[in-house]
PyMOL Python script that loads the backbone (N, CA, C, O; Angstrom):
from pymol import cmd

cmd.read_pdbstr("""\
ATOM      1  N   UNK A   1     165.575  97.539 114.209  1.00  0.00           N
ATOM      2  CA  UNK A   1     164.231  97.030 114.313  1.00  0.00           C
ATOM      3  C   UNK A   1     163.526  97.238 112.973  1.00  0.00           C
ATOM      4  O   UNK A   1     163.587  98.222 112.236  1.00  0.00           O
ATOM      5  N   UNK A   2     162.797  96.021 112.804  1.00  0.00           N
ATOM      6  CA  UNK A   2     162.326  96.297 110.982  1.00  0.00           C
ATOM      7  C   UNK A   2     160.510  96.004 111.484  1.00  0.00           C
ATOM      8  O   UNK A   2     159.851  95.316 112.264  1.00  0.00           O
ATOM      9  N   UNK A   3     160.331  97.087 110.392  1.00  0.00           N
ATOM     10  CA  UNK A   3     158.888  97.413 110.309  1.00  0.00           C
ATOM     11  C   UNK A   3     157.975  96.093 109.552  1.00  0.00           C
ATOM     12  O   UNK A   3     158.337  95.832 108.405  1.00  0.00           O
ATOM     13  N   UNK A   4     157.148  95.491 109.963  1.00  0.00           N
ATOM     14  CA  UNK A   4     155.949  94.733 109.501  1.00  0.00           C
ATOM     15  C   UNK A   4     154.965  95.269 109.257  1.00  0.00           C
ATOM     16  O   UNK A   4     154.065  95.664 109.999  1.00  0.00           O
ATOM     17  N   UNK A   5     155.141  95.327 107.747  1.00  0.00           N
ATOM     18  CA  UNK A   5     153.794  96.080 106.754  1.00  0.00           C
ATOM     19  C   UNK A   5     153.006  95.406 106.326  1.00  0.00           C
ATOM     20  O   UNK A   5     153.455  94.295 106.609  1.00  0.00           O
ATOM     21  N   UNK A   6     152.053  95.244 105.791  1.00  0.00           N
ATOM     22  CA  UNK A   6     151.071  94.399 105.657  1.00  0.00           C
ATOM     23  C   UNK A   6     150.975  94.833 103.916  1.00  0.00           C
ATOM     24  O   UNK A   6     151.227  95.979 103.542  1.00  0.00           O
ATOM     25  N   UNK A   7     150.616  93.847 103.066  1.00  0.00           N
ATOM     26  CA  UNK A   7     150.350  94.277 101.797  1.00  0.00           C
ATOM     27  C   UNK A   7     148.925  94.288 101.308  1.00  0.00           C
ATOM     28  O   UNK A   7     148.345  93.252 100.981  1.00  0.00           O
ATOM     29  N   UNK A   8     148.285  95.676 101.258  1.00  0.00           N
ATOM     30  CA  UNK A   8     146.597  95.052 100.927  1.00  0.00           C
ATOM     31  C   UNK A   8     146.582  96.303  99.284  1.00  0.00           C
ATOM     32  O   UNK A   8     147.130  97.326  98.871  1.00  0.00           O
ATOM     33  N   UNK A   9     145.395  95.131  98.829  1.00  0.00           N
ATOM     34  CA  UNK A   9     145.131  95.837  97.223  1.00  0.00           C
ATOM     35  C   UNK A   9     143.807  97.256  97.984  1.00  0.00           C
ATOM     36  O   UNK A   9     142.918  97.145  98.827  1.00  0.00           O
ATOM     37  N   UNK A  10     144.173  98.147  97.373  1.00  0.00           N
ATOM     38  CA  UNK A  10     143.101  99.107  97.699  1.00  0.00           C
ATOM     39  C   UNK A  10     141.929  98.666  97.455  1.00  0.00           C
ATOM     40  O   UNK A  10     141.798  97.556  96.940  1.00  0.00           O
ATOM     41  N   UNK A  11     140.624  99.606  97.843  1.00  0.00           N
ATOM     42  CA  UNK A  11     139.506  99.172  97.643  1.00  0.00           C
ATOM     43  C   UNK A  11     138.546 100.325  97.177  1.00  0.00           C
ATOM     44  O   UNK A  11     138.221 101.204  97.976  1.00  0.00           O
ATOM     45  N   UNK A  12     138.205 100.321  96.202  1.00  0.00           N
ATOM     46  CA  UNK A  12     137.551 101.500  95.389  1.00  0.00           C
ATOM     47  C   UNK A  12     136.175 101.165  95.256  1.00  0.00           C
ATOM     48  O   UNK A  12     135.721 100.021  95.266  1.00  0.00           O
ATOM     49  N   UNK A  13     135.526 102.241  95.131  1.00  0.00           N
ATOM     50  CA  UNK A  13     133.919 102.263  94.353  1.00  0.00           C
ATOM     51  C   UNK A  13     133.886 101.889  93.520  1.00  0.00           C
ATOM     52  O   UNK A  13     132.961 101.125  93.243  1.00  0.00           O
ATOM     53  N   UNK A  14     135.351 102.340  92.155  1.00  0.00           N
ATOM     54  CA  UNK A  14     134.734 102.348  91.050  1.00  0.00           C
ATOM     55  C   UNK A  14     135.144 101.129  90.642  1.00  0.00           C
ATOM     56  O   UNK A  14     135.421 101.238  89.448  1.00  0.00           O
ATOM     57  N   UNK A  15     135.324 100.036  91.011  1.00  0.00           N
ATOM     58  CA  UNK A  15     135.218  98.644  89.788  1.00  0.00           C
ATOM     59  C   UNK A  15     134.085  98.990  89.376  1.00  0.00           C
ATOM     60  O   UNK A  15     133.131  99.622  89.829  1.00  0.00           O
ATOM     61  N   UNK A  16     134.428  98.307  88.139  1.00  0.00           N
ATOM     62  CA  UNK A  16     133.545  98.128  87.049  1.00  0.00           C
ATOM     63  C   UNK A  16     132.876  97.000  87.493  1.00  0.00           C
ATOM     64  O   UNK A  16     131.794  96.810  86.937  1.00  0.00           O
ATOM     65  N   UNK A  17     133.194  96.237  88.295  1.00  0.00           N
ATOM     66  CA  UNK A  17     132.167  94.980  88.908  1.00  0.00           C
ATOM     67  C   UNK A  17     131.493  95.234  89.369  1.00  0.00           C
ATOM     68  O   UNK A  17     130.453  94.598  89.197  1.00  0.00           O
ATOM     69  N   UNK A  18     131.489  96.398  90.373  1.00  0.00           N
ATOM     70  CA  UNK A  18     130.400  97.011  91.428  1.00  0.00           C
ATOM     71  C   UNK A  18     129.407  97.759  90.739  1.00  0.00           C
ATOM     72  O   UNK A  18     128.180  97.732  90.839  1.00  0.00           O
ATOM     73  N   UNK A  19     130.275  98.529  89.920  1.00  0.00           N
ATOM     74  CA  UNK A  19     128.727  99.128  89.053  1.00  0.00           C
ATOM     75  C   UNK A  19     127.881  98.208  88.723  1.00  0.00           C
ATOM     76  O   UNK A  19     128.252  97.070  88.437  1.00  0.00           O
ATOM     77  N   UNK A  20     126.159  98.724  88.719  1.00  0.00           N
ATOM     78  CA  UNK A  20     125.191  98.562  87.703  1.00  0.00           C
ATOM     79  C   UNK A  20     125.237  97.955  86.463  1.00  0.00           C
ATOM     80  O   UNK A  20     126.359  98.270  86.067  1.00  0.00           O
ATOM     81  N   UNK A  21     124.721  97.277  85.596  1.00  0.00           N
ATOM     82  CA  UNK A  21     125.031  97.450  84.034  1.00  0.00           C
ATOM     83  C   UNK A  21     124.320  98.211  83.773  1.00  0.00           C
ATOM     84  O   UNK A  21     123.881  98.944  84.659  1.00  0.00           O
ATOM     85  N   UNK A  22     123.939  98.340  82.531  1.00  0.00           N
ATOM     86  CA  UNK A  22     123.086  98.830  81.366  1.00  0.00           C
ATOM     87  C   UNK A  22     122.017  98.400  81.501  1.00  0.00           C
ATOM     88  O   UNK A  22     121.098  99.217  81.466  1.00  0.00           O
ATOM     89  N   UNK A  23     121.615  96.624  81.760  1.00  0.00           N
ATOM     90  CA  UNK A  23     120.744  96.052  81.414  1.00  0.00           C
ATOM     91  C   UNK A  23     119.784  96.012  83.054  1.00  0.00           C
ATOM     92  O   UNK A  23     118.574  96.111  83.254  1.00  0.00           O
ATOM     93  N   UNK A  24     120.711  95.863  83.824  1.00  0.00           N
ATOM     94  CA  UNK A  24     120.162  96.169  85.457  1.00  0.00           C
ATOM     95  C   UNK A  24     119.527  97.792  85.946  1.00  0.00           C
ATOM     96  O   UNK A  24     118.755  97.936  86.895  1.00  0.00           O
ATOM     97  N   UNK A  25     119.894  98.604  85.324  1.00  0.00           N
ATOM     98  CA  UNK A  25     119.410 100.091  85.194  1.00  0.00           C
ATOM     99  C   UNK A  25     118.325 100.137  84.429  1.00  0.00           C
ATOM    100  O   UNK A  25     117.517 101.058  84.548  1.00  0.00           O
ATOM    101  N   UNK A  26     118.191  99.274  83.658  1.00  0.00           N
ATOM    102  CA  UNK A  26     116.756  99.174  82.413  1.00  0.00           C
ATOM    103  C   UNK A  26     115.708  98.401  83.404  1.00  0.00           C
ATOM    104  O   UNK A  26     114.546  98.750  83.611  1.00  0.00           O
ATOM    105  N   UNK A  27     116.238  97.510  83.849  1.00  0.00           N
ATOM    106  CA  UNK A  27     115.328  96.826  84.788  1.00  0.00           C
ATOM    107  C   UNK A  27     114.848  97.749  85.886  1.00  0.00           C
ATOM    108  O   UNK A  27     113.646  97.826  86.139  1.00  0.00           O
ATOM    109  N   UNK A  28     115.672  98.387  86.483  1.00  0.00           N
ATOM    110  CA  UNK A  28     115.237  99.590  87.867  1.00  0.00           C
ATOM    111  C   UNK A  28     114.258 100.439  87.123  1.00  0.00           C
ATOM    112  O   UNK A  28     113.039 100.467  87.293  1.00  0.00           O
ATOM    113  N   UNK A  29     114.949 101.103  86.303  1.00  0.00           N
ATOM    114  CA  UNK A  29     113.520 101.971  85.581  1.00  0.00           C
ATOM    115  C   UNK A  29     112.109 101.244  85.202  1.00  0.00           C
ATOM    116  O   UNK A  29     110.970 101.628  85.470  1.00  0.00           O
ATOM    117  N   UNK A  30     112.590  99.911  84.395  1.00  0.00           N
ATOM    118  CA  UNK A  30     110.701  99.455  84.620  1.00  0.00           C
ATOM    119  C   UNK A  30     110.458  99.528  85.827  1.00  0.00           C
ATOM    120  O   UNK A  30     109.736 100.446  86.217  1.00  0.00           O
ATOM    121  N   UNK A  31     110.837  98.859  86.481  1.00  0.00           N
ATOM    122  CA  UNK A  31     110.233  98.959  87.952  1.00  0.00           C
ATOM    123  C   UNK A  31     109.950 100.032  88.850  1.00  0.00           C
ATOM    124  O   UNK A  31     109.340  99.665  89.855  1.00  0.00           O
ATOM    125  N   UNK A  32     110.177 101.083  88.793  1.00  0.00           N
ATOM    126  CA  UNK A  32     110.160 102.242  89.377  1.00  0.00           C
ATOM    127  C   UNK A  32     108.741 102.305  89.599  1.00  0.00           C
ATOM    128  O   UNK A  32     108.547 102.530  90.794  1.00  0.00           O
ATOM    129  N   UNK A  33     107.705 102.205  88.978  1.00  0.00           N
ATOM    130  CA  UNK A  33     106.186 102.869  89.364  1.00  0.00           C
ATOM    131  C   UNK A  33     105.878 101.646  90.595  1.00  0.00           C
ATOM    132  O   UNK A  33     105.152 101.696  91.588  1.00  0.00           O
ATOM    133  N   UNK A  34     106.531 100.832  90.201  1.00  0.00           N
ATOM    134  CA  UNK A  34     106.031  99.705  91.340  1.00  0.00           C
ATOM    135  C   UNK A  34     106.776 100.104  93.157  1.00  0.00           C
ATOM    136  O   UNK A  34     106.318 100.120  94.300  1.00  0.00           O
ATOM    137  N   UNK A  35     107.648 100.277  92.738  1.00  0.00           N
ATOM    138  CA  UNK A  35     108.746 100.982  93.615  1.00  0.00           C
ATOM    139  C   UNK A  35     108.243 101.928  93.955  1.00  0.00           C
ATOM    140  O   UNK A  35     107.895 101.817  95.131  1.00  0.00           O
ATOM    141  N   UNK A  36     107.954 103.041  93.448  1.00  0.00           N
ATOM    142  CA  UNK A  36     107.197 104.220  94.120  1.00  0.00           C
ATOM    143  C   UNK A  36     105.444 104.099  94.673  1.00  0.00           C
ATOM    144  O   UNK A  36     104.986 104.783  95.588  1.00  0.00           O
ATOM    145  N   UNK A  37     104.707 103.139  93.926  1.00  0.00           N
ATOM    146  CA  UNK A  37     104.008 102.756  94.591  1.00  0.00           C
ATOM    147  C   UNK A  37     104.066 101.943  96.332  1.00  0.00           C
ATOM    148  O   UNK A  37     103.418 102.143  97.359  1.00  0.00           O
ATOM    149  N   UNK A  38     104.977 101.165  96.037  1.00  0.00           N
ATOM    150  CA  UNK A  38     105.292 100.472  97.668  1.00  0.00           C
ATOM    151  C   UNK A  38     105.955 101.411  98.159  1.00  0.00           C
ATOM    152  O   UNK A  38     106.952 100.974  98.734  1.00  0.00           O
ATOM    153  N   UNK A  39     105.892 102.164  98.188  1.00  0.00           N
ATOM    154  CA  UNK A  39     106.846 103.270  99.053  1.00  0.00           C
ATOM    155  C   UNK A  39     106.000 104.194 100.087  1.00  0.00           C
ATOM    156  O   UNK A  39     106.010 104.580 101.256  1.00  0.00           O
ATOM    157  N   UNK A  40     104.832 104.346  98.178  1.00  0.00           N
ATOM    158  CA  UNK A  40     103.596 105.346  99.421  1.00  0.00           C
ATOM    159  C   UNK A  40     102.575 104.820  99.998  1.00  0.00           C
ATOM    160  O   UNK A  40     101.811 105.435 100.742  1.00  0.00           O
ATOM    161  N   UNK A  41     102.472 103.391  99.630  1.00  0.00           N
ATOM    162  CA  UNK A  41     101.426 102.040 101.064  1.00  0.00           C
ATOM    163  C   UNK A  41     102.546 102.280 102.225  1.00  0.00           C
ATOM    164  O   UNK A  41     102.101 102.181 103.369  1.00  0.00           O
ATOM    165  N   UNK A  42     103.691 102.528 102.122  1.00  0.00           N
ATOM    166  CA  UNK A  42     104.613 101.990 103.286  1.00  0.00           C
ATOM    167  C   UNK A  42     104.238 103.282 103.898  1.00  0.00           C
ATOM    168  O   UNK A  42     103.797 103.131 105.038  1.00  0.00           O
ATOM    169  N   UNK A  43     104.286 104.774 103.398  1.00  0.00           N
ATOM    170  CA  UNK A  43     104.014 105.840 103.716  1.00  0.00           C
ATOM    171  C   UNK A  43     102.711 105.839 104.513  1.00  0.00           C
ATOM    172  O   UNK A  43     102.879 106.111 105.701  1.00  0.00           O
ATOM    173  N   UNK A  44     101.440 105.596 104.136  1.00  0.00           N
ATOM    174  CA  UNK A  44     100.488 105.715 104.208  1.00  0.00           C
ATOM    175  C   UNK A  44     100.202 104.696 105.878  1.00  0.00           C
ATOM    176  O   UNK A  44      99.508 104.948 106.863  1.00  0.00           O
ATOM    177  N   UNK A  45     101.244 103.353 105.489  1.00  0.00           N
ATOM    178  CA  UNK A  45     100.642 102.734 107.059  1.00  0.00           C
ATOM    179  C   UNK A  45     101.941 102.928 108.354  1.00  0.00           C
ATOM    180  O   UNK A  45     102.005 102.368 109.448  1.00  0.00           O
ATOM    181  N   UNK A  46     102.850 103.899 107.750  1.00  0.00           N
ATOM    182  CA  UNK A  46     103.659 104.349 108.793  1.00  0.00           C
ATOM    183  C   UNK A  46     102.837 105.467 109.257  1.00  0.00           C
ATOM    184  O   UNK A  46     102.924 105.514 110.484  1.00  0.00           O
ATOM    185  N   UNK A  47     102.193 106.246 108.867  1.00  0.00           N
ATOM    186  CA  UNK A  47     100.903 107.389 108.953  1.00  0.00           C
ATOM    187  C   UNK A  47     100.361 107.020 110.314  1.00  0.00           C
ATOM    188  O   UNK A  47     100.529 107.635 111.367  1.00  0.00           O
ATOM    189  N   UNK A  48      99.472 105.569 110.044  1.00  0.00           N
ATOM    190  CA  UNK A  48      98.572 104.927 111.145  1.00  0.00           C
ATOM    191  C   UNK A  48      99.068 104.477 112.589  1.00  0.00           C
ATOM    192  O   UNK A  48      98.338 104.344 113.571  1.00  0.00           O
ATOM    193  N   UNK A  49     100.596 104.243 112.533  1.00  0.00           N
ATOM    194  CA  UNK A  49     101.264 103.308 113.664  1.00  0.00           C
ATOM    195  C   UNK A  49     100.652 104.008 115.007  1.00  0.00           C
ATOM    196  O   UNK A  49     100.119 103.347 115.898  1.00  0.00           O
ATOM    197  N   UNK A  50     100.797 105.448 115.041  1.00  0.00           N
ATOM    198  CA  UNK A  50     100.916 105.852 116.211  1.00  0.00           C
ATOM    199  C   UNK A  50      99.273 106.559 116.825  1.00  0.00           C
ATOM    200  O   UNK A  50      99.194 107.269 117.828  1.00  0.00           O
ATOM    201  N   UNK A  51      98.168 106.185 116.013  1.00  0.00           N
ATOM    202  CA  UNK A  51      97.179 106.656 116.627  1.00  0.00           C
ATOM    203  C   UNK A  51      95.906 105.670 115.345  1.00  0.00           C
ATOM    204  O   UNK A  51      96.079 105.120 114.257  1.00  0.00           O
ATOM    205  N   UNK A  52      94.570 105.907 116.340  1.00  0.00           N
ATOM    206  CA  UNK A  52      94.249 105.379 115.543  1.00  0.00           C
ATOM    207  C   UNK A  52      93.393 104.975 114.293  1.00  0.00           C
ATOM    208  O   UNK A  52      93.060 106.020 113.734  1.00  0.00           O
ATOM    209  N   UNK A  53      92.944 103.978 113.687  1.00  0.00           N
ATOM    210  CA  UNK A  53      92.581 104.234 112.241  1.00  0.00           C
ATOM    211  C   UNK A  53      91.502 104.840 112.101  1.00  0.00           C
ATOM    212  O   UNK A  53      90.439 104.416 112.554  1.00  0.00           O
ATOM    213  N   UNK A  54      91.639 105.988 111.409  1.00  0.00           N
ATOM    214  CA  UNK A  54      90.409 106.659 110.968  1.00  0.00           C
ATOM    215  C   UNK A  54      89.587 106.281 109.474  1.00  0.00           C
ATOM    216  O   UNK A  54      90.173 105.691 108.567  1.00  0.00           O
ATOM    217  N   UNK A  55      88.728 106.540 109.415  1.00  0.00           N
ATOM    218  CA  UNK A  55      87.851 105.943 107.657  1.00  0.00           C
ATOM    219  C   UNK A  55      88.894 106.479 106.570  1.00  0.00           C
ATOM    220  O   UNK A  55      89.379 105.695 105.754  1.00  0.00           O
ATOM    221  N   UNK A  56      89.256 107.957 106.582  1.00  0.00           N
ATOM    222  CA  UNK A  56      89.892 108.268 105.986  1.00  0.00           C
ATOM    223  C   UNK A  56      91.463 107.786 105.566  1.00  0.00           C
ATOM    224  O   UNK A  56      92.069 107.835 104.495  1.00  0.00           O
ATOM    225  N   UNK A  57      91.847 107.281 106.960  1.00  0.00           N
ATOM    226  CA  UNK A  57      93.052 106.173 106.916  1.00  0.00           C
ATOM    227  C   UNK A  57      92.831 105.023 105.677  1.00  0.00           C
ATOM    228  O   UNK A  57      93.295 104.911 104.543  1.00  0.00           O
ATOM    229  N   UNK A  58      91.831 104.193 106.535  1.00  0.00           N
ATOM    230  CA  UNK A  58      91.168 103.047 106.063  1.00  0.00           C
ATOM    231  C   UNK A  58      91.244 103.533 104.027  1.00  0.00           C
ATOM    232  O   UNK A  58      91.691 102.601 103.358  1.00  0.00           O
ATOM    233  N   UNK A  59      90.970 104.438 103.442  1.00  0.00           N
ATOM    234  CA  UNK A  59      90.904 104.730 102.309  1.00  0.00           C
ATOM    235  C   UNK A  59      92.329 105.135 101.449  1.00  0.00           C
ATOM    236  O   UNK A  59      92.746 104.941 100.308  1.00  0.00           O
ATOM    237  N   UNK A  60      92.754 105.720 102.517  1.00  0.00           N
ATOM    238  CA  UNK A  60      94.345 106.217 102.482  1.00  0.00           C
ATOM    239  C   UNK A  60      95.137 104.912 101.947  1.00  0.00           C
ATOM    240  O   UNK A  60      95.851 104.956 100.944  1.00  0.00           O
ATOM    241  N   UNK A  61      94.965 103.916 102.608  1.00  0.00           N
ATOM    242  CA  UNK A  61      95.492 102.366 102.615  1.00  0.00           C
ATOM    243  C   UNK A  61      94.711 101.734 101.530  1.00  0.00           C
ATOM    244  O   UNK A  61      95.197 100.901 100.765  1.00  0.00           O
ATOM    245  N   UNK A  62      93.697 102.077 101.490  1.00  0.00           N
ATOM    246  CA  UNK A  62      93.223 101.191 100.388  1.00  0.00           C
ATOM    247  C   UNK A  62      93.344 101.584  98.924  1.00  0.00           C
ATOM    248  O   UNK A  62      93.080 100.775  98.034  1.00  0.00           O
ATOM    249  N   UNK A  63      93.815 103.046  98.629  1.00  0.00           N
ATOM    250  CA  UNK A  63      94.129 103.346  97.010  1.00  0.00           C
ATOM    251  C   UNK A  63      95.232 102.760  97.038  1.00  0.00           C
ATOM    252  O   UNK A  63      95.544 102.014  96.109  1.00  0.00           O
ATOM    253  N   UNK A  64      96.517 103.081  98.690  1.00  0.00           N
ATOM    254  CA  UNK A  64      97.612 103.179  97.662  1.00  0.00           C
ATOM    255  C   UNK A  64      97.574 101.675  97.621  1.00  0.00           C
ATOM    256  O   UNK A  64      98.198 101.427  96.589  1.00  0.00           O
ATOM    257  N   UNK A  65      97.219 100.581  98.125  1.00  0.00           N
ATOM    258  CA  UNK A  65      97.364  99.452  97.385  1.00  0.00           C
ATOM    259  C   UNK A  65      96.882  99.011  96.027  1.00  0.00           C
ATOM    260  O   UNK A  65      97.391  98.154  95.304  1.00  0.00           O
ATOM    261  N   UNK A  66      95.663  99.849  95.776  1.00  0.00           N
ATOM    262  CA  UNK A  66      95.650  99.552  94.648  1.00  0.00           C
ATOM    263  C   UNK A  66      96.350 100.003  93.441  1.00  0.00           C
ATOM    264  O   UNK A  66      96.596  99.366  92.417  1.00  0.00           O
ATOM    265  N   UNK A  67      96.724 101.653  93.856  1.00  0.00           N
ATOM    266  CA  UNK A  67      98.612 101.852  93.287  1.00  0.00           C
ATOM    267  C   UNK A  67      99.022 100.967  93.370  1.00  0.00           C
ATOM    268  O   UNK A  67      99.890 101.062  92.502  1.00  0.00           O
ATOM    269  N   UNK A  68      99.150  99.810  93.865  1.00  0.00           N
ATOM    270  CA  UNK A  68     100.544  98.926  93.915  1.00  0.00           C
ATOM    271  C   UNK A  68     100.022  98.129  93.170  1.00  0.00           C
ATOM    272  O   UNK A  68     100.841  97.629  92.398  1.00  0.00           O
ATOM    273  N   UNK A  69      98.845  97.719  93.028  1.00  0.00           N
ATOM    274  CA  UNK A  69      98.641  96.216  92.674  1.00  0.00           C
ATOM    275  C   UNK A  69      98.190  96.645  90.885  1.00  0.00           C
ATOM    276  O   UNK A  69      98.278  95.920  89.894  1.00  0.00           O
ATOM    277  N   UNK A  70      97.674  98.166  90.998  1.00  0.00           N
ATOM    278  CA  UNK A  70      97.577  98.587  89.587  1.00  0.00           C
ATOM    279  C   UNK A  70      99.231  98.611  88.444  1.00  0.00           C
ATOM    280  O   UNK A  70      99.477  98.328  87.271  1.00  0.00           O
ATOM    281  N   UNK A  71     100.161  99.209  89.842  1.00  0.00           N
ATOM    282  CA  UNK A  71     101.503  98.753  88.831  1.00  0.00           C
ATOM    283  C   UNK A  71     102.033  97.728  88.555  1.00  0.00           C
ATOM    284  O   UNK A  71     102.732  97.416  87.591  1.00  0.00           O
ATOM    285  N   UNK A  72     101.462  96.791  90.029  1.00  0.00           N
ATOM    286  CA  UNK A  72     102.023  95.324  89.337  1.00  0.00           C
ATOM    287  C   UNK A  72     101.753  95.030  88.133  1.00  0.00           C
ATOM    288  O   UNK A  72     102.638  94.573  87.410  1.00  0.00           O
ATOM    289  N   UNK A  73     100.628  95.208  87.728  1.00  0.00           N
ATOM    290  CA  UNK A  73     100.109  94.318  86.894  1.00  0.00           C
ATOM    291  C   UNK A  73     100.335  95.564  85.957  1.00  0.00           C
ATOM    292  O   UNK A  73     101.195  95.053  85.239  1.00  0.00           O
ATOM    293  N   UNK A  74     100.221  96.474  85.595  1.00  0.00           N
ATOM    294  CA  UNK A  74     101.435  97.280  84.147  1.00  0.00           C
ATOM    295  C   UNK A  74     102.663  96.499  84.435  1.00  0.00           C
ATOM    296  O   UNK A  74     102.701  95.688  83.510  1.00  0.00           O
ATOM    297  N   UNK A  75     103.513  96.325  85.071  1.00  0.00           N
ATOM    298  CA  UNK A  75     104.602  95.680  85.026  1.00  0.00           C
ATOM    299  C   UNK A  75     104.523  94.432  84.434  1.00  0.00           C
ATOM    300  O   UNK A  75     105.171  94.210  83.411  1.00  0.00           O
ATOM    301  N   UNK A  76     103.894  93.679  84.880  1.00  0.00           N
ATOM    302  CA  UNK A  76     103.316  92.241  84.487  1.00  0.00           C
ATOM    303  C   UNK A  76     103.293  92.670  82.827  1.00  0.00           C
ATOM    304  O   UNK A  76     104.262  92.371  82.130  1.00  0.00           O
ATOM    305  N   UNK A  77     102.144  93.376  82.260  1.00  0.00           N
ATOM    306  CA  UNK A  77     101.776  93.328  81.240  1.00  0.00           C
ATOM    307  C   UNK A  77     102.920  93.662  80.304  1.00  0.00           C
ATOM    308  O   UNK A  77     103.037  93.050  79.243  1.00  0.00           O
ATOM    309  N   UNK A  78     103.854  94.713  80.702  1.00  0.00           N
ATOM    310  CA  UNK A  78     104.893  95.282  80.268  1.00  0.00           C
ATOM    311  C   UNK A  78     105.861  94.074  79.661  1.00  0.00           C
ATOM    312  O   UNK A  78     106.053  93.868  78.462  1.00  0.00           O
ATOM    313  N   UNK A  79     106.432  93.315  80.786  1.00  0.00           N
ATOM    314  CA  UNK A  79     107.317  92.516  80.384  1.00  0.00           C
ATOM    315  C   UNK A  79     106.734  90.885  80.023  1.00  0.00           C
ATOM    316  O   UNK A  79     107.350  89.901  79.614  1.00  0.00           O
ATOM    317  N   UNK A  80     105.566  91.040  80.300  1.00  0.00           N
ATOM    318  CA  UNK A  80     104.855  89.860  78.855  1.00  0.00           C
ATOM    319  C   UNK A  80     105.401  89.937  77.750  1.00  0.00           C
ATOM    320  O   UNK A  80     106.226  89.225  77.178  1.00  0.00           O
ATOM    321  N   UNK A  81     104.610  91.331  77.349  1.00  0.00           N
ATOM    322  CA  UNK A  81     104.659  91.996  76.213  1.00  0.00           C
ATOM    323  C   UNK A  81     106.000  92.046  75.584  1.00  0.00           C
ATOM    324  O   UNK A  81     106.115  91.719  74.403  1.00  0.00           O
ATOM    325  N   UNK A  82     106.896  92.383  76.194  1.00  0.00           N
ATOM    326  CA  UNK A  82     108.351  92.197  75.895  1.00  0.00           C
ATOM    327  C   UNK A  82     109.096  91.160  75.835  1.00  0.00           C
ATOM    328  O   UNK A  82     110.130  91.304  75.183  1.00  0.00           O
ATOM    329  N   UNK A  83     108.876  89.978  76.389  1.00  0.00           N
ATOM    330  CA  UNK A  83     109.512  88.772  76.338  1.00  0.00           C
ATOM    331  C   UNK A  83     108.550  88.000  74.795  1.00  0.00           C
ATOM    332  O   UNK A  83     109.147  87.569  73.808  1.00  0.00           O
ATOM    333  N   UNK A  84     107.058  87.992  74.942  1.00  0.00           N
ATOM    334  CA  UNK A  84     106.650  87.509  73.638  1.00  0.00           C
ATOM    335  C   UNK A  84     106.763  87.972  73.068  1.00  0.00           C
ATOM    336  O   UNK A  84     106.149  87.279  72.257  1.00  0.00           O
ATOM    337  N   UNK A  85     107.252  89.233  72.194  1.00  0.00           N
ATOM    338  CA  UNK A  85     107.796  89.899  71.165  1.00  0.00           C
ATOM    339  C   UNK A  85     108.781  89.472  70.799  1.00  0.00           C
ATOM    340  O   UNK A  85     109.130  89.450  69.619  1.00  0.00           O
ATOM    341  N   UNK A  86     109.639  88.904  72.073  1.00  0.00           N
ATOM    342  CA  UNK A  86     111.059  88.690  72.103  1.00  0.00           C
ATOM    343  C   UNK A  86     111.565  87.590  71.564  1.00  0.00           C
ATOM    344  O   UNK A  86     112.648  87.286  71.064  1.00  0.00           O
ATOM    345  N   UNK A  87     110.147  86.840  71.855  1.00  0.00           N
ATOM    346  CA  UNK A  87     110.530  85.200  71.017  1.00  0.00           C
ATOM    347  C   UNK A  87     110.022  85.346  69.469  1.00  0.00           C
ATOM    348  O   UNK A  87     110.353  84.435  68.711  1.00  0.00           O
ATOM    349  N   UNK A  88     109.503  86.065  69.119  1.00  0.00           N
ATOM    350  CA  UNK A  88     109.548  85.814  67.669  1.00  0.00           C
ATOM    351  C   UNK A  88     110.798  86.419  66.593  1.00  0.00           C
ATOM    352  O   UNK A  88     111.172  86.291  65.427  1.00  0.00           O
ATOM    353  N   UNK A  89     111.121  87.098  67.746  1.00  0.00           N
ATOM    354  CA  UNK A  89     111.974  87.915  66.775  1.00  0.00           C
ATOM    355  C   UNK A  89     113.881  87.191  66.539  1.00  0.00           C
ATOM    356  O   UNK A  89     114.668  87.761  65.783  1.00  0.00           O
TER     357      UNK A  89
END
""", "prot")
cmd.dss("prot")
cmd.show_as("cartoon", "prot")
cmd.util.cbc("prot")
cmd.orient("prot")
């Protein structure tokens, strides 16, 4: 009686395809304040779900969006700034 094996290529973490680049890790780091900003609006209205909104809530929610909308727009300005630099050079 003969055995039926199957032939498969292993499957690893480490391709080098699966990694990150260089240039995709540069991108995560700009983005990070924006990222940590939406993290603590998400924080702030998982807070509220289960009882309900207090003024202090209501304020709670309203910085951290403007955390968010304050990093958008550093982000924004950031990679303006970097792409029109980018064309002259």
């Amino acid at each position: 009686m003969s055995h039926i094996v199957t032939v498969q290529e292993t499957v690893t973490a480490f391709e080098p395809w699966l990694e990150p680049t260089d240039a995709e890790l540069d991108a995560i780091e700009l983005e990070m304040p924006v990222i940590a900003a939406e993290v603590e609006l998400l924080d702030v209205q998982i807070m509220t779900l289960d009882r309900p909104v207090s003024e202090l809530d209501v304020r709670r929610i309203r910085r951290a969006r403007r955390r968010v909308l304050a990093a958008r727009r550093e982000l924004a300005n950031r990679t303006a700034t970097v792409s029109t630099s980018g064309v002259g050079a």
